[in-house]
C-alpha positions in Angstrom: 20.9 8.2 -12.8 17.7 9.7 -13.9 16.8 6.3 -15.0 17.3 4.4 -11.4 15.2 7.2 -10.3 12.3 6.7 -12.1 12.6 3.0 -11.5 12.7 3.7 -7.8 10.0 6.0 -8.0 7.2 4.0 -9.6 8.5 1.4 -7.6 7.1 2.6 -4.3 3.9 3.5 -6.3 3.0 0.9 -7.8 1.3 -2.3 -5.9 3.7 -4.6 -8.5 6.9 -3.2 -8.5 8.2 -6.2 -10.4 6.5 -4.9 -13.4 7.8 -1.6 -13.1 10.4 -1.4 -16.8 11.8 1.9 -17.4 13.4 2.1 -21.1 15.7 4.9 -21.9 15.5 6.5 -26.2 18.8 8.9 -26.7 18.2 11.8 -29.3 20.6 14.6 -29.9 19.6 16.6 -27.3 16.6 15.0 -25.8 16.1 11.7 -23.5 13.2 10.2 -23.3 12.4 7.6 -20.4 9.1 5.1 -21.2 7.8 3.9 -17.8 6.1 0.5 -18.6 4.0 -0.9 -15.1 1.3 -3.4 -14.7 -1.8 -2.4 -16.6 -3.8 -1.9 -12.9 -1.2 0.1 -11.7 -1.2 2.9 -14.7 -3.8 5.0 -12.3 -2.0 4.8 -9.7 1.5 6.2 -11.9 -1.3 8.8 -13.1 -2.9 10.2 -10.1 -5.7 11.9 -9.8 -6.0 14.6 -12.6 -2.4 13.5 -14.2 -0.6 15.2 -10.0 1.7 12.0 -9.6 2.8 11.7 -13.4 3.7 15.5 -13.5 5.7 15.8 -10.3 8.0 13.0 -11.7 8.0 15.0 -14.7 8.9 17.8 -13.0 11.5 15.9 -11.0 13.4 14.3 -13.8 13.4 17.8 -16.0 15.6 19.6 -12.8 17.8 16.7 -12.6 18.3 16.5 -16.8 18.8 20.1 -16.6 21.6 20.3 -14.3 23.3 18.0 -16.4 22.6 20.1 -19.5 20.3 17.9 -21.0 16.3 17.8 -21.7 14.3 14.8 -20.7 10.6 13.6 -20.7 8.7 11.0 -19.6 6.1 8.6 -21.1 3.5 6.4 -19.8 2.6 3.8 -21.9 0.4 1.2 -21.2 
């Protein structure tokens, strides 16, 4: 869930959503997602002073914690 959200999110960002890859690491009690998108689209995943990258941050912790879990996201280039 948190997952297809993320896809769908950077999707409608980004101006290649075909490069869009979301990859999913399981830890005992953490999840962290690593959003992969073209390299010209990383500012616009960023946003201006980091805004864009920490409301999906802040989107994906509510939904992780109302299913008891913890989350995080990564950018990587």
């Amino acid at each position: 869930m948190e997952k297809q959200l993320i896809e769908d999110i950077a999707r409608a960002i980004v101006s290649d959503p075909d490069s869009v890859e979301v990859t999913m690491v399981e830890g005992e009690k953490t999840t962290i997602f690593e959003l992969r998108v073209a390299p010209n689209d990383i500012g616009k995943i960023v946003g201006q002073g980091g805004r864009i990258a920490r409301a999906i941050r802040t989107v994906l912790s509510a939904i992780s914690y109302k299913g008891g879990r913890r989350a995080t996201l990564e950018i990587l280039d």
